[in-house]
Residue frames as a rotation matrix with the C-alpha (Angstrom) as fourth column:
UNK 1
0.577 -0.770 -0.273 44.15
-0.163 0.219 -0.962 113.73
0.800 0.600 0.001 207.66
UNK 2
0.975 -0.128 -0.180 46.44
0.198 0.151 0.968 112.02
-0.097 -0.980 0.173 209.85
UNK 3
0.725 -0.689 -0.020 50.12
-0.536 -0.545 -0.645 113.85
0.433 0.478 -0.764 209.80
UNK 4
0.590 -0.650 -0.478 53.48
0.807 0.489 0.332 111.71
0.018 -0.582 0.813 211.22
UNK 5
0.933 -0.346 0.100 55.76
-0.352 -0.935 0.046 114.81
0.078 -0.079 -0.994 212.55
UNK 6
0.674 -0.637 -0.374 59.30
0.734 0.636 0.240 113.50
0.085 -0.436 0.896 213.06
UNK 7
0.106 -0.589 0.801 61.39
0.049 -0.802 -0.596 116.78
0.993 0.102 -0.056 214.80
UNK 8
-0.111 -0.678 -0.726 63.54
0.824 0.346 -0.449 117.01
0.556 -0.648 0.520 217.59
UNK 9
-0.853 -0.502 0.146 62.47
0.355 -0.761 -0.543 120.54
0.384 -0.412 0.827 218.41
UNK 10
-0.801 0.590 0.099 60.01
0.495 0.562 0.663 120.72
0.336 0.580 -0.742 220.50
UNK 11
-0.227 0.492 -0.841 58.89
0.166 -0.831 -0.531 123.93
-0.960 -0.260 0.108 221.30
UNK 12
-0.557 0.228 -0.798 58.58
-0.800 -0.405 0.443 124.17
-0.223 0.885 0.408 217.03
UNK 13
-0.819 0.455 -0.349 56.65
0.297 0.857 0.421 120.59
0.491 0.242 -0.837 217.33
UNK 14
-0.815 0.046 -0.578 54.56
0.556 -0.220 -0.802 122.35
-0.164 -0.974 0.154 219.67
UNK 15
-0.540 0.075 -0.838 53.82
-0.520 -0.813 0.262 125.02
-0.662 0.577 0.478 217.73
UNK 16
-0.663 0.341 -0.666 52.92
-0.717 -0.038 0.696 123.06
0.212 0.939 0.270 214.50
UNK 17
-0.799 0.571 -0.190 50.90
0.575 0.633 -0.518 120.56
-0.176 -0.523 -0.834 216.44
UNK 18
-0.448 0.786 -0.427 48.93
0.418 -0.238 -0.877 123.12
-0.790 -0.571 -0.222 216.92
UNK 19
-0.092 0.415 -0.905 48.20
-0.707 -0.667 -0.234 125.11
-0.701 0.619 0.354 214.00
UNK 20
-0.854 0.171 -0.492 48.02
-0.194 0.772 0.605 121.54
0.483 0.612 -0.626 212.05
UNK 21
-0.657 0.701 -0.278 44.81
0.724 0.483 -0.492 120.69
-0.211 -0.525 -0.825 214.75
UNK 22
-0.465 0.423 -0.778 43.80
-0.202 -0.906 -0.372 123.90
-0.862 -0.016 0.507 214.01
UNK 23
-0.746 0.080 -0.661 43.35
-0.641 0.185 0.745 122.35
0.182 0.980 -0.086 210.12
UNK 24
0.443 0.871 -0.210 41.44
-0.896 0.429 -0.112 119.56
-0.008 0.238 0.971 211.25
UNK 25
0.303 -0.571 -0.763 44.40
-0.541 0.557 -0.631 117.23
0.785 0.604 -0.140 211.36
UNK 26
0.979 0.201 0.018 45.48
-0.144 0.630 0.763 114.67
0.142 -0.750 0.646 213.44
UNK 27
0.185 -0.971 -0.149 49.22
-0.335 0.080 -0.939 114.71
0.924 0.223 -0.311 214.34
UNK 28
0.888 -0.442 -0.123 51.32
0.420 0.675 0.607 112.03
-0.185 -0.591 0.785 215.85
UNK 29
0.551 -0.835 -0.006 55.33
-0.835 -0.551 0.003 113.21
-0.006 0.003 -1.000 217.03
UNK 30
0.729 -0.673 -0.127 58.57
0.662 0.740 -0.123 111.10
0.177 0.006 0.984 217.12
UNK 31
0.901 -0.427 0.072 61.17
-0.433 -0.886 0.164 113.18
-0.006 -0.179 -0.984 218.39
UNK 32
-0.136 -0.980 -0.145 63.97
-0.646 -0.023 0.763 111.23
-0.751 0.197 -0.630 217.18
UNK 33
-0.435 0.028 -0.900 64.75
-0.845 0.333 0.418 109.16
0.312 0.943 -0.121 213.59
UNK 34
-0.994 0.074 -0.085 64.32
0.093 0.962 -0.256 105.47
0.063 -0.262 -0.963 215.29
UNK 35
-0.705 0.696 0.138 61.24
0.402 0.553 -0.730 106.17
-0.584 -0.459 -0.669 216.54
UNK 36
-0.099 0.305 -0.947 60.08
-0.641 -0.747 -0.174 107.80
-0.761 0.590 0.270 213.61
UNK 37
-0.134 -0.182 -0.974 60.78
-0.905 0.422 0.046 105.70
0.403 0.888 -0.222 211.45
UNK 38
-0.991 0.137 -0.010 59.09
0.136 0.970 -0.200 103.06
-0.017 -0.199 -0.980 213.64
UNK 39
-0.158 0.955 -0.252 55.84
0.061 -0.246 -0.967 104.79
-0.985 -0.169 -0.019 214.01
UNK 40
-0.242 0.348 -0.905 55.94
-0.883 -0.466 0.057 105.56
-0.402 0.813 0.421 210.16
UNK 41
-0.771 0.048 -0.635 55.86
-0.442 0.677 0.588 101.67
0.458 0.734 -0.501 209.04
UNK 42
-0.807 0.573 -0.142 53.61
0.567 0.687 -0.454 100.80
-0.163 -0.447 -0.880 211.83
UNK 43
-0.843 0.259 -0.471 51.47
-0.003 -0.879 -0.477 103.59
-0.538 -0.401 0.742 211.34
UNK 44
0.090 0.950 0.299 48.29
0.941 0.017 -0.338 104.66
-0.326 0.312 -0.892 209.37
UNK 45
-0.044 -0.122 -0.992 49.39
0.230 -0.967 0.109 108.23
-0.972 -0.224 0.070 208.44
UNK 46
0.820 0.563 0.105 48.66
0.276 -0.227 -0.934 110.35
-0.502 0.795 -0.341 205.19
UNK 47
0.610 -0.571 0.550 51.64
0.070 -0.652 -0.755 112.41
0.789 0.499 -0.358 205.18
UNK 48
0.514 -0.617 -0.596 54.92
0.825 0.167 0.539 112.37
-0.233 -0.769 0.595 207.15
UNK 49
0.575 -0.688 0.442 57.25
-0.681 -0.702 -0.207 116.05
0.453 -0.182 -0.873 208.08
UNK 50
0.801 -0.350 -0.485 60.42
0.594 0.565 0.572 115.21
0.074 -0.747 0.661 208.45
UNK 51
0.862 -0.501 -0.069 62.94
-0.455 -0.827 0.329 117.21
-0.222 -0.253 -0.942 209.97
UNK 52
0.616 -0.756 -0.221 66.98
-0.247 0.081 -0.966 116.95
0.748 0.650 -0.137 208.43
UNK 53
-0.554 -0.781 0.288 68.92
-0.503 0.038 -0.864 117.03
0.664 -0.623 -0.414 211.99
UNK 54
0.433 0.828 0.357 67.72
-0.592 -0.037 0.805 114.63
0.680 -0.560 0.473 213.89
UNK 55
-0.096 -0.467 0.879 68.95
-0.954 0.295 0.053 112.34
-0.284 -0.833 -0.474 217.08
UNK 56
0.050 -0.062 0.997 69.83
-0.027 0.998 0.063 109.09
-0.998 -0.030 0.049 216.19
UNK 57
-0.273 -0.043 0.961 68.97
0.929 0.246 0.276 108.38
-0.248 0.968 -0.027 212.30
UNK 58
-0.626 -0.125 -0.770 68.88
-0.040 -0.981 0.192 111.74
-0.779 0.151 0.608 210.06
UNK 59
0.286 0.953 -0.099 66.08
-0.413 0.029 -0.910 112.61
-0.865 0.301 0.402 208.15
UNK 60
-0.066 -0.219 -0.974 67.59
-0.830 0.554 -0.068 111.31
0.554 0.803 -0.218 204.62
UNK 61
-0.960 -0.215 -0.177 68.48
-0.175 0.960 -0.218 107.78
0.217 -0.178 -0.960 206.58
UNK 62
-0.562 0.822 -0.086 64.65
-0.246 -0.266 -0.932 108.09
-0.789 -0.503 0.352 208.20
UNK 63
0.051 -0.064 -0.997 63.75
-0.882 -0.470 -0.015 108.47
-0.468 0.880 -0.081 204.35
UNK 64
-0.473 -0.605 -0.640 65.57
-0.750 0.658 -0.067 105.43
0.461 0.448 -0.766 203.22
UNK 65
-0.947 0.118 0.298 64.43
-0.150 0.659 -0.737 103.54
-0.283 -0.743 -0.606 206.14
UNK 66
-0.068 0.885 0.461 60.35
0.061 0.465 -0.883 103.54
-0.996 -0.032 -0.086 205.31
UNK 67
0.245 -0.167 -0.955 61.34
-0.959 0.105 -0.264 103.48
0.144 0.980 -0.135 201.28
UNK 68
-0.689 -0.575 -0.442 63.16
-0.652 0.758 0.031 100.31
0.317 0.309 -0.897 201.76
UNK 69
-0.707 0.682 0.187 59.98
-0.365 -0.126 -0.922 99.61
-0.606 -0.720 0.338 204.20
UNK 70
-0.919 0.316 0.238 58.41
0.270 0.062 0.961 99.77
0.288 0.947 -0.143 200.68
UNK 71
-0.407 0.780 -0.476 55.39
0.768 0.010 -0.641 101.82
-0.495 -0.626 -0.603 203.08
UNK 72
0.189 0.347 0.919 52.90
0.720 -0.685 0.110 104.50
0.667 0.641 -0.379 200.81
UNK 73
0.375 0.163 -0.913 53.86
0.854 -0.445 0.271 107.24
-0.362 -0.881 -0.305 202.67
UNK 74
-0.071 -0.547 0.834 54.83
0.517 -0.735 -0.438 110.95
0.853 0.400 0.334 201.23
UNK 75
0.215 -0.518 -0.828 57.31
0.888 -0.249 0.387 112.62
-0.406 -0.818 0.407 202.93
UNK 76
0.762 -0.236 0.603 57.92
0.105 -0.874 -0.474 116.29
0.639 0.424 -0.641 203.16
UNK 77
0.178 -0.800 -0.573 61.58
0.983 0.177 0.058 117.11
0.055 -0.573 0.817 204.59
UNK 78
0.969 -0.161 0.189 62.35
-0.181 -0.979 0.093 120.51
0.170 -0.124 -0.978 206.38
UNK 79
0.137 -0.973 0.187 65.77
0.959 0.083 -0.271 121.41
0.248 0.216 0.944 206.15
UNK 80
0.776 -0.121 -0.619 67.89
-0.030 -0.987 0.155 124.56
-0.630 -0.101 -0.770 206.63
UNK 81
-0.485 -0.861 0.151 70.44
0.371 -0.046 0.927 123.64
-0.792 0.506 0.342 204.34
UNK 82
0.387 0.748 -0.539 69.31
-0.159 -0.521 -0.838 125.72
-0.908 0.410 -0.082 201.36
UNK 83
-0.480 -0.705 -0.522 71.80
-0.629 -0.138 0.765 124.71
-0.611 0.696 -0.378 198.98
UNK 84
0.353 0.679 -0.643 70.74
-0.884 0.468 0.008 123.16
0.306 0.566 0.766 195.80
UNK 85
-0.403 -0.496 -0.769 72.80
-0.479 0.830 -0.285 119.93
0.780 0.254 -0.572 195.95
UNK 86
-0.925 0.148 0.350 71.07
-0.310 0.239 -0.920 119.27
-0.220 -0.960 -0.176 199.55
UNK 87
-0.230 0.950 -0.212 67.92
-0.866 -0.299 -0.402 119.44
-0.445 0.091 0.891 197.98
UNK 88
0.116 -0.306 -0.945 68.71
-0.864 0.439 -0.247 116.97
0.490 0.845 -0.213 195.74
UNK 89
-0.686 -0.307 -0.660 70.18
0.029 0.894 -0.447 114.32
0.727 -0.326 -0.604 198.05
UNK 90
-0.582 0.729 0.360 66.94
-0.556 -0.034 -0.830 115.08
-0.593 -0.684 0.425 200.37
UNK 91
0.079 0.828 -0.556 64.93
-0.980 -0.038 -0.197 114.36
-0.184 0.560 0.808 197.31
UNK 92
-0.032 -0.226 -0.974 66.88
-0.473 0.861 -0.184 110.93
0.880 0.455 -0.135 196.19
UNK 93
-0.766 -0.209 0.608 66.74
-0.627 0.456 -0.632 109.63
-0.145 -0.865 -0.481 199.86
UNK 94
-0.698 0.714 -0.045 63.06
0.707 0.679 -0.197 109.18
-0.110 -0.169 -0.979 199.47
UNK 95
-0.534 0.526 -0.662 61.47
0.020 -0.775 -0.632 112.77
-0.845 -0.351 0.403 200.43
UNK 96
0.276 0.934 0.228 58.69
0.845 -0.123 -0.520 114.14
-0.458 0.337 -0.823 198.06
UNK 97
0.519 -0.011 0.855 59.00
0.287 -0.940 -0.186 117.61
0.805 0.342 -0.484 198.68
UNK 98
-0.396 -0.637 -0.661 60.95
0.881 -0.061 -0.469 119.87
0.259 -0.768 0.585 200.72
UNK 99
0.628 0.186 0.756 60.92
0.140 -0.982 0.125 123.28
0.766 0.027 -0.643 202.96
UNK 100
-0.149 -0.988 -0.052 63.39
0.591 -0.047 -0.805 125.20
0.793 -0.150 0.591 203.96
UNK 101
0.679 0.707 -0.198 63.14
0.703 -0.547 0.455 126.97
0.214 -0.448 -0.868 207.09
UNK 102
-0.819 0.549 0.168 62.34
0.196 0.543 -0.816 129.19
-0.540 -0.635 -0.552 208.07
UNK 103
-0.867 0.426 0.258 59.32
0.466 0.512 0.721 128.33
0.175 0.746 -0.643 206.86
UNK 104
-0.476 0.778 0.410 55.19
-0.724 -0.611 0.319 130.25
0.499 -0.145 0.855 206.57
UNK 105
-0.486 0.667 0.565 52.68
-0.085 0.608 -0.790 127.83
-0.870 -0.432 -0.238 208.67
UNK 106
0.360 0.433 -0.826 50.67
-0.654 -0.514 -0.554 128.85
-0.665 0.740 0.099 205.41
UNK 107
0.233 -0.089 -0.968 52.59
-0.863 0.440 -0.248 127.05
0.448 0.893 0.025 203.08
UNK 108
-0.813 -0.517 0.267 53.65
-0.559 0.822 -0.109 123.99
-0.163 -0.237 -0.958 205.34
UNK 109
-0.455 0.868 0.198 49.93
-0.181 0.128 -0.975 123.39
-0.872 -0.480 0.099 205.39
UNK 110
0.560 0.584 -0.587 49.38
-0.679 -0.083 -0.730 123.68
-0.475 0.807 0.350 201.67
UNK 111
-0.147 -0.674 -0.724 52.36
-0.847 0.463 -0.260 121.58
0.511 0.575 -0.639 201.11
UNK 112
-0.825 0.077 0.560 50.86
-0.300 0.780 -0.549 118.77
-0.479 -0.621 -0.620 203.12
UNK 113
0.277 0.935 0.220 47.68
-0.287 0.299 -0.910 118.98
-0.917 0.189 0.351 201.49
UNK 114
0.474 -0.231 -0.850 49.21
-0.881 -0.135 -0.454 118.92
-0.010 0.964 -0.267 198.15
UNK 115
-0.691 -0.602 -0.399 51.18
-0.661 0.750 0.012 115.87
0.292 0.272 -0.917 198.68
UNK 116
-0.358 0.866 0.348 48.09
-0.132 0.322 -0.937 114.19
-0.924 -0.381 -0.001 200.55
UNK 117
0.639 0.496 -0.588 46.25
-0.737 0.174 -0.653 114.86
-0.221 0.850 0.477 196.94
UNK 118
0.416 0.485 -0.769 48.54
-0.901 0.107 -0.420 113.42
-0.121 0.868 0.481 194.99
UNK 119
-0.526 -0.451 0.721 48.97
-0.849 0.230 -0.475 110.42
0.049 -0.862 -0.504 197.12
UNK 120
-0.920 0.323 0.222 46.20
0.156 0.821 -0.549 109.23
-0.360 -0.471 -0.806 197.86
UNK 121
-0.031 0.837 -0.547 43.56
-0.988 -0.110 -0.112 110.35
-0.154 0.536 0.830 195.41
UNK 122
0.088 0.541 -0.836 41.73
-0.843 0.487 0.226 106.97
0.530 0.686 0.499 194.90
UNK 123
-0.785 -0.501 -0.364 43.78
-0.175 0.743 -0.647 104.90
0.594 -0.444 -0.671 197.72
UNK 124
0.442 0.897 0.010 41.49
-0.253 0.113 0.961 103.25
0.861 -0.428 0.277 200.05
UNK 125
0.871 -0.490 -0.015 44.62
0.152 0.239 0.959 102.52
-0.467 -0.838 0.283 203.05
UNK 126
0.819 -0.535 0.206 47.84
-0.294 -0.082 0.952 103.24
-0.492 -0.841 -0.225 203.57
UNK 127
-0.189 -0.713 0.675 49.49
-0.047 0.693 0.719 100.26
-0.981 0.105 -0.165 202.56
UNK 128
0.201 0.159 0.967 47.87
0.904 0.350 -0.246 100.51
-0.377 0.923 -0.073 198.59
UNK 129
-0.806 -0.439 -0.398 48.76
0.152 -0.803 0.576 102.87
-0.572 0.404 0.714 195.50
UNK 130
-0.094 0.901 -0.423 46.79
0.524 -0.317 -0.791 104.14
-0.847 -0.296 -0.443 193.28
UNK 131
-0.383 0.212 -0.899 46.77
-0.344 -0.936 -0.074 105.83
-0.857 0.281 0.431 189.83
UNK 132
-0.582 0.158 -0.798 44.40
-0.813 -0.068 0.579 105.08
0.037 0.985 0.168 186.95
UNK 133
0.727 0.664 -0.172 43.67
-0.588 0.733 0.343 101.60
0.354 -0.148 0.924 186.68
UNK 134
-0.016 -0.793 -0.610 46.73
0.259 0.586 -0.768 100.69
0.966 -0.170 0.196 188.46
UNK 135
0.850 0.327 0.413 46.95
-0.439 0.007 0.898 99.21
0.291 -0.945 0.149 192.01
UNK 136
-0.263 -0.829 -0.494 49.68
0.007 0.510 -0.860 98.13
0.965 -0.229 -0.128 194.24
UNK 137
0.902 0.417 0.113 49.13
-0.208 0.190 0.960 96.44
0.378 -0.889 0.258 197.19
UNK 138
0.032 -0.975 -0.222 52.42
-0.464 0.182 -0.867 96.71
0.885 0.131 -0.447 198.78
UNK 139
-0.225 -0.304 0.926 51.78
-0.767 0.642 0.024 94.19
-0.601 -0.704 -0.378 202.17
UNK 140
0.659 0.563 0.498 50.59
-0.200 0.770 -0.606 91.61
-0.725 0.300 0.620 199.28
UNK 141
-0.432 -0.868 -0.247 53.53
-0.268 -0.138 0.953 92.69
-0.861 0.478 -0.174 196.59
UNK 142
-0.135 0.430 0.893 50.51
0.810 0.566 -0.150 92.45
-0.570 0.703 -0.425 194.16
UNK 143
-0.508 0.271 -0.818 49.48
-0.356 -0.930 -0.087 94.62
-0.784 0.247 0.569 191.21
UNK 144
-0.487 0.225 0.844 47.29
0.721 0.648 0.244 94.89
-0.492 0.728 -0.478 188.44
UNK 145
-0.926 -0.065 -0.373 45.78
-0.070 -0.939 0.337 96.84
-0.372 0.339 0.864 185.91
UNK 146
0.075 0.954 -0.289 41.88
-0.795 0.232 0.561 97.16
0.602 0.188 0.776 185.48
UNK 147
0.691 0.589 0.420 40.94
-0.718 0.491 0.494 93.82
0.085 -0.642 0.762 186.33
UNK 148
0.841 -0.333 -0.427 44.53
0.019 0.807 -0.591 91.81
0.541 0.489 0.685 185.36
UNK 149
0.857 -0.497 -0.137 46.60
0.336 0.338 0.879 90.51
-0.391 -0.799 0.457 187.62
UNK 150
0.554 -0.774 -0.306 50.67
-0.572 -0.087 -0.816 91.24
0.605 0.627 -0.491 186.56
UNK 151
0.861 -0.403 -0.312 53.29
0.474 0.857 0.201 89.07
0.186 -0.321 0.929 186.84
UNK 152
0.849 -0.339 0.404 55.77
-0.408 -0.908 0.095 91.14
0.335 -0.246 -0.910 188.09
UNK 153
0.231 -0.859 -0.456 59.46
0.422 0.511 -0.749 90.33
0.877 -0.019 0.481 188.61
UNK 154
0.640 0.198 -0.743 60.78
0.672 -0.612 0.416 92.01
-0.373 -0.765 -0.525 191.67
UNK 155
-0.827 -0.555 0.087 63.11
0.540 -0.742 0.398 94.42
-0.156 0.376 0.913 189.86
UNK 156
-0.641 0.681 0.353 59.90
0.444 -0.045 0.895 95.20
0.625 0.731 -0.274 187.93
UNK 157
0.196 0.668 -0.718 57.97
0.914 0.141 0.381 95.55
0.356 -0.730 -0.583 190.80
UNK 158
-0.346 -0.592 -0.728 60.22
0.749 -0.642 0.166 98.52
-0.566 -0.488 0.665 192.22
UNK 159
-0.997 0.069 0.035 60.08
-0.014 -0.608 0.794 100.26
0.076 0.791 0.607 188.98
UNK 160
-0.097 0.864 0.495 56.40
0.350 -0.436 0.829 100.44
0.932 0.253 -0.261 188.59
UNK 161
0.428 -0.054 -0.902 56.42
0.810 -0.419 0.410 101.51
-0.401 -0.906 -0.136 192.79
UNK 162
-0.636 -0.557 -0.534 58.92
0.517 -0.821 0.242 104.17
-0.573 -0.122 0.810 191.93
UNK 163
-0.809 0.444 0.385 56.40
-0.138 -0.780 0.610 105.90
0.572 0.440 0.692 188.92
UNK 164
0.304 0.654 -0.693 53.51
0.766 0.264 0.586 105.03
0.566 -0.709 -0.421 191.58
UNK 165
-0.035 -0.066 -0.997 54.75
0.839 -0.544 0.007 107.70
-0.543 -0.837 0.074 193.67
UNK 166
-0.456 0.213 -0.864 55.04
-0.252 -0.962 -0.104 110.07
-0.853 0.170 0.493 191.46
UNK 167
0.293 0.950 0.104 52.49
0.596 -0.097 -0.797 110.30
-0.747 0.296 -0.595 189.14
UNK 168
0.646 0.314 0.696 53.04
0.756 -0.139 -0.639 112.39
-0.104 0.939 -0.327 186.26
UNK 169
0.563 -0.796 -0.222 56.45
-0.475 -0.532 0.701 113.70
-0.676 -0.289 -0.677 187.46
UNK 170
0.718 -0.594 -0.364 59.46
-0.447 0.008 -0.895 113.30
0.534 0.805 -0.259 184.78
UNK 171
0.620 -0.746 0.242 62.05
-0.128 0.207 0.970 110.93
-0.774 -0.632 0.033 186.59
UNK 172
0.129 -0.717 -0.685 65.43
-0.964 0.071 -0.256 110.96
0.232 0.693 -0.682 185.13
UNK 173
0.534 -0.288 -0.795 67.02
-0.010 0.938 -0.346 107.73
0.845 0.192 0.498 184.42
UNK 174
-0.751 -0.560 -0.351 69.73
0.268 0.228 -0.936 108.24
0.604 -0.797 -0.021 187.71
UNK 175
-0.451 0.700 0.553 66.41
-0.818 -0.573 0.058 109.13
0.357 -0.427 0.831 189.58
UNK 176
0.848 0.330 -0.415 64.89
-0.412 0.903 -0.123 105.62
0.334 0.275 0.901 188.82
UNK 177
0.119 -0.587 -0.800 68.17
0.079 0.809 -0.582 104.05
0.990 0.006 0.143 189.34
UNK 178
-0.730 -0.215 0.648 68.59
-0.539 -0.402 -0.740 105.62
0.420 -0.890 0.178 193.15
UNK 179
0.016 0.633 0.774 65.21
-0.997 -0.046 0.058 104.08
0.072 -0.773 0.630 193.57
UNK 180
0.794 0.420 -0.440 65.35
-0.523 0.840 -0.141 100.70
0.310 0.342 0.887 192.15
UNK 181
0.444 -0.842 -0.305 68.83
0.737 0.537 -0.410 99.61
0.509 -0.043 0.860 192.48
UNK 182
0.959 0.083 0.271 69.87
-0.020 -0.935 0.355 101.78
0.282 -0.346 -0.895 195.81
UNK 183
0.504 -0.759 0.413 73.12
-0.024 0.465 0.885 99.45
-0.863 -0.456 0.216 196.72
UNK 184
0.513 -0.109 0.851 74.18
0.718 0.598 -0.356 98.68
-0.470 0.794 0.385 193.02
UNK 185
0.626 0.010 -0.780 76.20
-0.344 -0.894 -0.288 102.27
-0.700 0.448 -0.556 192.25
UNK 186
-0.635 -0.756 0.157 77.74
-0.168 0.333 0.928 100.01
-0.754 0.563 -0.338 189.23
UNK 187
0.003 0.537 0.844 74.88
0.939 0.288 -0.187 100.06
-0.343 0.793 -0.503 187.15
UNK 188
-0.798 -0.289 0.530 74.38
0.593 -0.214 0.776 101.53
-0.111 0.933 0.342 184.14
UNK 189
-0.162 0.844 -0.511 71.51
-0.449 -0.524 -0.724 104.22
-0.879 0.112 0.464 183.13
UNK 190
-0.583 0.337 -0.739 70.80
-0.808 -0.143 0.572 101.90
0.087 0.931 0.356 180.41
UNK 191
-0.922 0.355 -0.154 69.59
0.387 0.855 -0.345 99.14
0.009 -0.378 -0.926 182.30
UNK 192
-0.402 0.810 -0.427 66.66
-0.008 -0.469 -0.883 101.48
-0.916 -0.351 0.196 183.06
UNK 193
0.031 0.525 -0.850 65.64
-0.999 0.023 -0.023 101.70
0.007 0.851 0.526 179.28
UNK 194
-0.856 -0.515 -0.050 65.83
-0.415 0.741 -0.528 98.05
0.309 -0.431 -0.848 179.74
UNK 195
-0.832 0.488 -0.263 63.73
0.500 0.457 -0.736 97.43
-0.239 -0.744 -0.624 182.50
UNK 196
-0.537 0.695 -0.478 61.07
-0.491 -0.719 -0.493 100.08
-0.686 -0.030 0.727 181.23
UNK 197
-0.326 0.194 -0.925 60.64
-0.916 0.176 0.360 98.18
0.233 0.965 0.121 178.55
UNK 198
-0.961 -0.144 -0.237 60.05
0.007 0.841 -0.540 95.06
0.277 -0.521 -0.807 180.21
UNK 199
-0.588 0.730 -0.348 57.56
0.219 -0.270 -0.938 96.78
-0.779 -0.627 -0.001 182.65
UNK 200
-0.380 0.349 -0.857 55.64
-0.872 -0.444 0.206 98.21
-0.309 0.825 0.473 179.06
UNK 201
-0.594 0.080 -0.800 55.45
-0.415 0.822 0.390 94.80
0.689 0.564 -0.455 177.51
UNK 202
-0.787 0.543 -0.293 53.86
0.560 0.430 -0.708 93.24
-0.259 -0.721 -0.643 181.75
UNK 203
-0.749 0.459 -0.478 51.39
0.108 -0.627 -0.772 96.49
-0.654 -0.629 0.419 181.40
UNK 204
-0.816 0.505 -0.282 49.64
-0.298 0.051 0.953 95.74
0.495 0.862 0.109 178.13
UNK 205
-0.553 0.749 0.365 46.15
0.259 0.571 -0.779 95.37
-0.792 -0.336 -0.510 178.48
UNK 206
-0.654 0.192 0.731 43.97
0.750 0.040 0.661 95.63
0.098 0.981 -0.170 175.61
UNK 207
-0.003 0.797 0.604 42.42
0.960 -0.167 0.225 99.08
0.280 0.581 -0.765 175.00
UNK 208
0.743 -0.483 -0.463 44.29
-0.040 -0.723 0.690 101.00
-0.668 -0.494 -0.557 177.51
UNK 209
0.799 -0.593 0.100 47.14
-0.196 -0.414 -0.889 103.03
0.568 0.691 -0.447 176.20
UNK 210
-0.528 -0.725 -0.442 51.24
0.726 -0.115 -0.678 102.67
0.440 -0.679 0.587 177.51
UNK 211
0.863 0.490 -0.119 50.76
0.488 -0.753 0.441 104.59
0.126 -0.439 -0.890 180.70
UNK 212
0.241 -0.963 0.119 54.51
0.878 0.268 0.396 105.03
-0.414 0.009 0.910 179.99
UNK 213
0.966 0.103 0.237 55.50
0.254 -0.558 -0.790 108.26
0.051 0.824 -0.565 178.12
UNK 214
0.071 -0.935 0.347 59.40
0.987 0.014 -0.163 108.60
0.147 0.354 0.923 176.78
UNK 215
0.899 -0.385 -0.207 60.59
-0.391 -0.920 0.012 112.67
-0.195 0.070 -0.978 177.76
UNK 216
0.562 -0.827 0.018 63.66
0.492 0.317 -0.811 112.07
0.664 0.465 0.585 175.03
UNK 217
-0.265 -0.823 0.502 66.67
0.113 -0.544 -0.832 113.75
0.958 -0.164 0.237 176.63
UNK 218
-0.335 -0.195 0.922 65.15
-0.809 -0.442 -0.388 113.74
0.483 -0.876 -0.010 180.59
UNK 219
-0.823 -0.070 0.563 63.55
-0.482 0.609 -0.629 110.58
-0.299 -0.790 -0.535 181.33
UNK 220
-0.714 0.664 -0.224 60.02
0.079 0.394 0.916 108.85
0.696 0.636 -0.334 182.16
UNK 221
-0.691 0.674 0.262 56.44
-0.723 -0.643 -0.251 109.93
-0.001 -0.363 0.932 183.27
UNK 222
-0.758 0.652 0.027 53.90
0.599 0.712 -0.365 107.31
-0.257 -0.261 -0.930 184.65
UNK 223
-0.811 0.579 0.080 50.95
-0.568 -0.813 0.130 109.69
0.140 0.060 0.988 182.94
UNK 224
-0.920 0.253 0.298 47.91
0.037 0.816 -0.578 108.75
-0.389 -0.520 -0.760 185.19
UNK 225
-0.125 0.991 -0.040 45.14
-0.613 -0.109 -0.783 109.39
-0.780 -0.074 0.621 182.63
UNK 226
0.154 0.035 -0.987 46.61
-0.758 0.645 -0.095 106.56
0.633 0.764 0.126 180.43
UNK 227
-0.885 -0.243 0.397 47.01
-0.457 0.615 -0.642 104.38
-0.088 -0.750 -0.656 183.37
């Protein structure tokens, strides 16, 4: 597994270098956002740590930067802010998951592998998703399901990217909008029932089920064993 560190401290990069080599991992550093967030779109990496305070671009902007990138990359953001609402705007930047430090080596290690799984179970590079019989090549901007091509608006496009990352995770409707429409803070949360619908109607294929599933009253779940 190759790991993208991005943290300004680097007697604690030091440190987790090591006990990540110790795993078997390969880790590459960036000791500020810019170059972090250059090494992450050029890169080849499984899983990116980023760190919240950083020189130049801050880990949320870092975040934003290889999202908009539109690169497969889960991101785990350390943080000392512990507050919930921080979490939160870590999470809508872009991040995955988070830890707060200070943090166990132990769990930074299980929380790397864990996003790694459900990443890249089935991916074959980087640059492609994965879940079911859905694919997204995202340096082509192609997808399809099983063997059928989709015609894919680019709104559309986003939206099936955004349940592409997360897999069988419940996004709320202002979840989905943060990702899809990140400039646009005049839309509606119906547009999203909308556009889901849309994306439902592109994903038909005959014998597969909606990989779509309605959670009334919190959102929608990309469930990847109807996919």
């Amino acid at each position: 597994m190759r790991v993208l560190l991005i943290e300004d401290d680097r007697r604690l990069t030091a440190v987790m270098k090591k006990v990540l080599t110790a795993e078997k991992m390969m880790v590459d550093i960036a000791h500020d956002g810019d170059l972090g967030v250059e090494m992450a779109l050029q890169g080849n990496h499984d899983v990116a740590v980023i760190d919240w305070m950083l020189p130049g671009r801050d880990g949320p902007a870092v975040c934003q930067a290889i999202r908009s990138g539109h690169k497969s990359l889960p991101i785990l953001m350390l943080t000392a802010r512990s507050q919930v609402e921080d979490r939160v705007a870590g999470l809508y930047s872009g991040a995955d998951d988070y830890l707060v430090k200070p943090f166990s080596f132990d769990e930074l290690i299980a929380r790397i592998h864990a996003l790694a799984r459900r990443w890249n179970e089935g991916s074959t590079s980087g640059w492609e998703l994965r879940v079911g019989n859905l694919v997204m090549d995202l340096r082509t901007k192609s997808a399809r399901r099983r063997d059928r091509l989709l015609d894919l608006t680019r709104t559309e496009w986003h939206l099936l990217e955004c349940f592409m990352r997360h897999p069988n995770q419940t996004l709320s409707r202002q979840a989905i909008l943060n990702y899809v429409w990140p400039d646009d803070t005049g839309i509606q949360p119906t547009l999203v029932d909308v556009y889901v619908s849309y994306l439902r109607n592109k994903l038909k294929v005959e014998g597969l089920p909606d990989p779509i599933t309605t959670m009334r009253g919190f959102g929608y779940s990309l469930v990847s064993k109807n996919a």
